[in-house]
C-alpha positions, 0 to 999 in steps of 0.5 A: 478464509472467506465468509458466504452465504448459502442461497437457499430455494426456500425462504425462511425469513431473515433478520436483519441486523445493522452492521454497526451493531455488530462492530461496535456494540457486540463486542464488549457487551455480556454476552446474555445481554447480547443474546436478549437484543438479537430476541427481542429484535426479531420478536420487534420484526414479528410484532408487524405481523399481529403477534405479541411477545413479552420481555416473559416470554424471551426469558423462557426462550432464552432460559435466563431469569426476567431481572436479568432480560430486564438488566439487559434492556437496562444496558442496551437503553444507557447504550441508546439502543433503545428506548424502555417505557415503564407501566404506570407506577413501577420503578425505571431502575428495578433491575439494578435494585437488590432482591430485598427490594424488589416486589415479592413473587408466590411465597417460597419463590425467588424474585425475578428467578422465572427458570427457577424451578428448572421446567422453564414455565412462567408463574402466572402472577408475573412478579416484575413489571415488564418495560415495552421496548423500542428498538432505536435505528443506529445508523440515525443514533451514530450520527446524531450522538458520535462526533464527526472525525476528520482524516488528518490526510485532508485538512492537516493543512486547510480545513476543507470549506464544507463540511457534511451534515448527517442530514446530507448524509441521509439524503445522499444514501436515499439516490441510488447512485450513492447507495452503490458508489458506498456499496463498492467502496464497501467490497474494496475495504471488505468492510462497510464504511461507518457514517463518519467515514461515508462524510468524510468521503462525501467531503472529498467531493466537495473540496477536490471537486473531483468525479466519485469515479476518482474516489473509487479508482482511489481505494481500488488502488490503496487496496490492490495496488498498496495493500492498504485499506485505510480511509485517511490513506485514501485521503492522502492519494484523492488529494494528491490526485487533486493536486496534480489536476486529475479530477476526472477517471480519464485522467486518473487512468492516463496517469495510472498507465503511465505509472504502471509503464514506468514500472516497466520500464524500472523492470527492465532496467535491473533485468539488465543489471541483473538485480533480482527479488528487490524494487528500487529505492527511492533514491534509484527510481529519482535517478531513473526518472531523470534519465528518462524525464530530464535527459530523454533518453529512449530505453534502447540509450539507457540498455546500451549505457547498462551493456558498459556494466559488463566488465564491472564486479558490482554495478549499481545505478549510480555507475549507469547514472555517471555513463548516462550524464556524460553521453547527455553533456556530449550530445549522444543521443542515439545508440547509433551515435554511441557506436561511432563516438566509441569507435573514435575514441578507440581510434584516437586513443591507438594513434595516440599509443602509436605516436608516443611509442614512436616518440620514444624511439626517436628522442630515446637517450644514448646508451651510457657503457660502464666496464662491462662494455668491450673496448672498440675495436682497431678493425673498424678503422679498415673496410672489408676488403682490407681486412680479408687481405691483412688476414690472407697475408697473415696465413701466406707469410713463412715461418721462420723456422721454414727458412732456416 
């Protein structure tokens, strides 16, 4: 779910913490010593104002014991988040130090135990010397201290020939253009860039030589396009980019709409086949790609050619591939031309049924008689006529029994 703000009538003043506190220091840290730097830090804020506060007084705020406030500014200066400076004459190191050691309070109290007796007072002798504490910028602390991380997308073949410096760094965030060319790259990833991150982009720049509209177009696509919000992912496409000559937003969104056409064009295609809940693969989108890149088919020849798929059980682009390549070597180019070739081809094909059943009347084999075959007959030696006269005379002719 997604994190707001509520926008107040009335300001309360606000404490302004940097994120990078917040992602890479919180996290690990106690979680008493982390409550003591957000204090302190806005008690720091406070002391440009004329009012003072003490390491005492954000014990008894906080209701912790002053050796373990002191413990924690301890932690936070090894981390360089800030710098103590200790009174004249008492030990840097004290908080680590064991009670035994450590200078003796009122007798019959515990050493450094200021909410010791439960009402959250401070004893009017302080018992530890307080450190001043100096909150250090974490921004100017990261770049220094943190080595710089190139993305492996970049220069996993050539190094780039200029590298950023965090002085370079620091001098683009002060011009307002950058502030909000890394304040959009920052609502695209939901996140802010660290510095080494924030370099890594200005090298792009440098070595593609490519306009930051470039980069922004970039990680919009990465995010809404890919879904991924990776900087070396983003590096890999601002490369590819490159490569391919889009150096300006114009070109950049040339290619897009035509990539978002193909993409239709792709839909269109298994619509016709009647593929759905998948995209293509990669080998169907090469073999789409040649039919309208190498061959130049228009989509009415490449629909015409997925219409022969009707009468097959399980069409593929591969069956439309074999249609589409054979119309490209006869020279269709054209529904139209589709039309009358497959017309011809009928036609051929029925004078050729025609022809060869004729030929196999004309050349057909005498019929060969076995001994189920009648004998001939002796009548076909006389005509019609002959034969009706031998049977008339036949039925003339007296018995002899007659003329007896």
């Amino acid at each position: 779910m997604p994190f707001r703000l509520e926008k107040t009538p009335v300001d309360l003043h606000d404490t302004p913490v940097e994120n990078l506190f917040l992602d890479l220091y919180m996290p690990p840290a106690p979680g008493d010593f982390v409550k003591v730097y957000l204090l302190g830090y806005r008690y720091a804020l406070e002391a440009s104002e004329g009012k003072r506060f003490t390491s005492r007084t954000l014990a008894t705020n906080l209701n912790l014991p002053l050796q373990q406030v002191l413990e924690a500014w301890q932690y936070w200066e090894d981390k360089g988040l800030v710098r103590l400076t200790h009174p004249a004459g008492s030990s840097a190191g004290f908080p680590g130090k064991s009670p035994s050691e450590a200078p003796n309070d009122d007798a019959g109290s515990v050493p450094g135990d200021i909410p010791g007796d439960g009402s959250g007072n401070v004893p009017e002798n302080p018992p530890l010397p307080e450190p001043s504490v100096e909150f250090l910028s974490l921004k100017t602390l990261h770049l220094k201290h943190t080595p710089q991380v190139t993305s492996p997308a970049v220069d996993s073949e050539t190094p780039p020939p200029h590298t950023t410096t965090p002085a370079e760094l620091l001098e683009a965030n002060e011009r307002e253009s950058f502030r909000q060319f890394f304040a959009a790259i920052n609502r695209l990833m939901q996140r802010p860039l660290v510095p080494n991150e924030e370099m890594q982009v200005l090298d792009w720049l440098h070595h593609f030589k490519v306009e930051k509209t470039v980069v922004l177009m970039a990680f919009e696509y990465a995010v809404r396009q890919k879904e991924v919000r990776s900087v070396p992912y983003v590096a890999g496409i601002v490369r590819n980019w490159a490569d391919e000559g889009f150096l300006s937003g114009e070109q950049v969104q040339a290619f897009l709409d035509c990539m978002q056409l193909r993409y239709r064009q792709y839909d269109q295609v298994f619509k016709a086949l009647g593929f759905h809940g998948r995209l293509p693969s990669d080998a169907e989108s090469r073999l789409m790609d040649q039919w309208l890149d190498a061959f130049g088919f228009s989509m009415d020849m490449i629909l015409k050619a997925c219409g022969f798929s009707a009468g097959t059980a399980k069409p593929s682009i591969k069956y439309i591939h074999g249609i589409l390549d054979r119309w490209q070597k006869e020279g269709l180019a054209t529904p139209e031309a589709v039309d009358r070739h497959e017309a011809d081809r009928r036609r051929q094909a029925a004078e050729k049924t025609v022809a060869k059943d004729a030929g196999r009347r004309v050349t057909s084999p005498p019929i060969k008689k076995t001994g189920f075959h009648l004998p001939e007959s002796r009548g076909k030696d006389y005509s019609n006529d002959e034969l009706e006269k031998i049977l008339l005379g036949r039925k003339r002719r007296p018995r002899k029994e007659d003329d007896q």
